[in-house]
N, C-alpha and C positions, 0 to 999 in steps of 0.2 A: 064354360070358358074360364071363367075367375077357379076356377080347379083345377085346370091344368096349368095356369099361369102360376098360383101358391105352388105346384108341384115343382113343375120347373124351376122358381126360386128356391125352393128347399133341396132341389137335386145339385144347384150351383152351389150352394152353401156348404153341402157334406163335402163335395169334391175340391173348394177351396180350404177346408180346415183340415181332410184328409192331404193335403199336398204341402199346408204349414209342420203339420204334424210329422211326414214322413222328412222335411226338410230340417226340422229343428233338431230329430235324430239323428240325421247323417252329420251333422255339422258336431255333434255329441261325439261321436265315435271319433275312436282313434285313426280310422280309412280314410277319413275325410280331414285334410291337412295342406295347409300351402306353407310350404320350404321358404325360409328368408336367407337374409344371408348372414343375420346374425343369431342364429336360431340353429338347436339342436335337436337331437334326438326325441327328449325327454322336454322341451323347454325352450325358452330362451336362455342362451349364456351369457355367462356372467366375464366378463375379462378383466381381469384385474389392471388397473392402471396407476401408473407410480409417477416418479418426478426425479430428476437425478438434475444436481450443479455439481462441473469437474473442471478443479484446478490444474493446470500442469505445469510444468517444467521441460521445456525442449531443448536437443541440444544437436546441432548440424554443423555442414560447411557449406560455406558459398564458393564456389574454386577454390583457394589454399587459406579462406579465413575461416576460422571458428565463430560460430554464430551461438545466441542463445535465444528460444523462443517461446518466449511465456503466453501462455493461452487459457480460455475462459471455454469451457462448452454449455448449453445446458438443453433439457426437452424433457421428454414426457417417455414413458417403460410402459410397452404394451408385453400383457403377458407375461411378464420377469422377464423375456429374451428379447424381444427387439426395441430399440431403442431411436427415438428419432426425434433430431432439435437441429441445433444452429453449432457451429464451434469457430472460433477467431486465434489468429496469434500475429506475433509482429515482432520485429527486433528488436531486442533485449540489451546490445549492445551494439549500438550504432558504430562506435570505434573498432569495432572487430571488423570493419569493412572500410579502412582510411588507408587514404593515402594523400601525399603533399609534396609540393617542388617548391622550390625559392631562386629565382633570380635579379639581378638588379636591370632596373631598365634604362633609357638616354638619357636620363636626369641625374641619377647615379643613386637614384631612390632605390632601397631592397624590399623588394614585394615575397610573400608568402601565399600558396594561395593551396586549402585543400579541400578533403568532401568526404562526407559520411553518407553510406546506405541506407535511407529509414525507410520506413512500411512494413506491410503485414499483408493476410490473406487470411481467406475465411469463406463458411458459405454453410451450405445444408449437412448435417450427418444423420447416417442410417449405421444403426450398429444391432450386431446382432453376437448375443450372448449364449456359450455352451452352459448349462449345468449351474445355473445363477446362483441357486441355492447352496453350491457345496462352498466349503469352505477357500480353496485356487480353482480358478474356473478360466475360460478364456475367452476371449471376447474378437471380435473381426469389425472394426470399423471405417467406414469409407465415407470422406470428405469429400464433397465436389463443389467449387467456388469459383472464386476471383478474389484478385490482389489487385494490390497498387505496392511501388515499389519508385523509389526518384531520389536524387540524390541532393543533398544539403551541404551547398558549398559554403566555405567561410575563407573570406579572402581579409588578410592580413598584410596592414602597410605597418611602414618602422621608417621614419624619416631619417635618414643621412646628416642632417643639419639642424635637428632639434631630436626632443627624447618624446614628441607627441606621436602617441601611437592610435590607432584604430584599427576596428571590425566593421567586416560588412557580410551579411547572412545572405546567402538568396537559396530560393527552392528553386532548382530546375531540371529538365531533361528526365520527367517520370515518364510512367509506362503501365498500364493496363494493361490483366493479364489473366487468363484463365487460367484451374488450376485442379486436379485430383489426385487425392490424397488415401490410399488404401494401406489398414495396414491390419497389426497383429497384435494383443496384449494380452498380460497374465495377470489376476487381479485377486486380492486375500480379500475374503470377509474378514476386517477389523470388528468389525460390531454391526448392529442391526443394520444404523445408516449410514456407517463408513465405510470406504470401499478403498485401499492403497493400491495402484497399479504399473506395472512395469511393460512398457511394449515400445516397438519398433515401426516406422510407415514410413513408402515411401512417395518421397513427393516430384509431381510431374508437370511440369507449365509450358505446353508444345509453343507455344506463341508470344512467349516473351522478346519485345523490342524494346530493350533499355540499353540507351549509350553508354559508352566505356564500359559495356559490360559484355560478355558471351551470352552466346541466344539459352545454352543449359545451364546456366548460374545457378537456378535452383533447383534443377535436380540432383535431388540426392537424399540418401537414405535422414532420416529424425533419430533420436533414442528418447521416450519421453516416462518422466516421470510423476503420475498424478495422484489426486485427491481426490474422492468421489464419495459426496455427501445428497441423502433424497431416501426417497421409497422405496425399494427395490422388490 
């Protein structure tokens, strides 16, 4: 009995080392491979990842006023070609959106009263670059956000019967508003980490409610001119 029980244990023992054995091989071999999703051929890959801060300079119409819109973007370059962060801009010239009336009222007091545009918009960009490396390459980026937008009245009295004058500021009658922004650029390698670029986008806010303004105030084409400094 105690002979065929050692046998028996030494039969389990071949067939457990024989099945470590035939497993350690297959795990060896090139046949035997589980797919990731960041994992190649040959390997795991490598993606190269960058960093880009871009200056710009914008330049639009609000209905028949010239505007200017300076903007900040900045994120991370997967790949040299796509590109994905945050980007903001905002009015640059609040007086390029004034207007004022003056009359006197039952006192015989002359009142002044006008209002400036201020705000901006901003939100997520995805961009995605041809040919990063060459020297003019072009780039396709798209903006999807929200704004704020309200109007900065400044109401002005001038008394009749003395030379005392005042101001009075008030914020009111804003408006929250979604907003996307797709567009087109041309951009020179200046040097390693500078990047100068010239493009056009156009901007779309289906849902803007601000008073004494049209519901399309802000659509309309940009022409912007930027700065693009990072890793590329």
């Amino acid at each position: 009995m105690k002979t065929k029980v050692i046998a028996l244990i030494c039969l389990l023992g071949s067939i457990t080392a024989f099945a470590q054995g035939h497993k350690a091989s297959s795990d060896s071999s090139s046949s035997y491979k589980i797919n990731t999703l960041f994992s190649c051929n040959h390997g795991a890959c490598k993606v190269p990842l960058g960093y880009f801060i871009e200056m710009d300079a914008g330049y639009t119409r609000f209905g028949h006023h010239n505007v200017m819109l300076p903007g900040i973007s900045m994120g991370l370059i997967l790949n040299h070609n796509w590109s994905v962060g945050m980007t903001g801009s905002f009015i640059g010239n609040p007086q390029g959106l004034h207007f004022h009336h003056s009359y006197t009222d039952s006192t015989g007091q002359e009142e002044k009263k006008s209002r400036d545009l201020r705000g901006g918009f901003g939100g997520a960009l995805v961009e995605y670059t041809l040919f990063p490396k060459s020297r003019v390459h072009v780039s396709f980026p798209l903006m999807i956000g929200g704004g704020y937008l309200y109007w900065s009245q400044v109401h002005y009295e001038n008394s009749s019967n003395n030379n005392d004058n005042s101001y009075n500021h008030k914020y009111n009658n804003g408006a929250h508003f979604f907003v996307v922004e797709p567009g087109v650029k041309l951009e020179l390698n200046l040097a390693k980490m500078f990047r100068l670029g010239l493009g056009v986008s156009y901007r779309y806010a289906p849902d803007l409610d601000l008073r004494h303004a049209p519901d399309n105030l802000v659509n309309q084409f940009t022409a912007k001119l930027s700065l693009k400094f990072g890793k590329f």
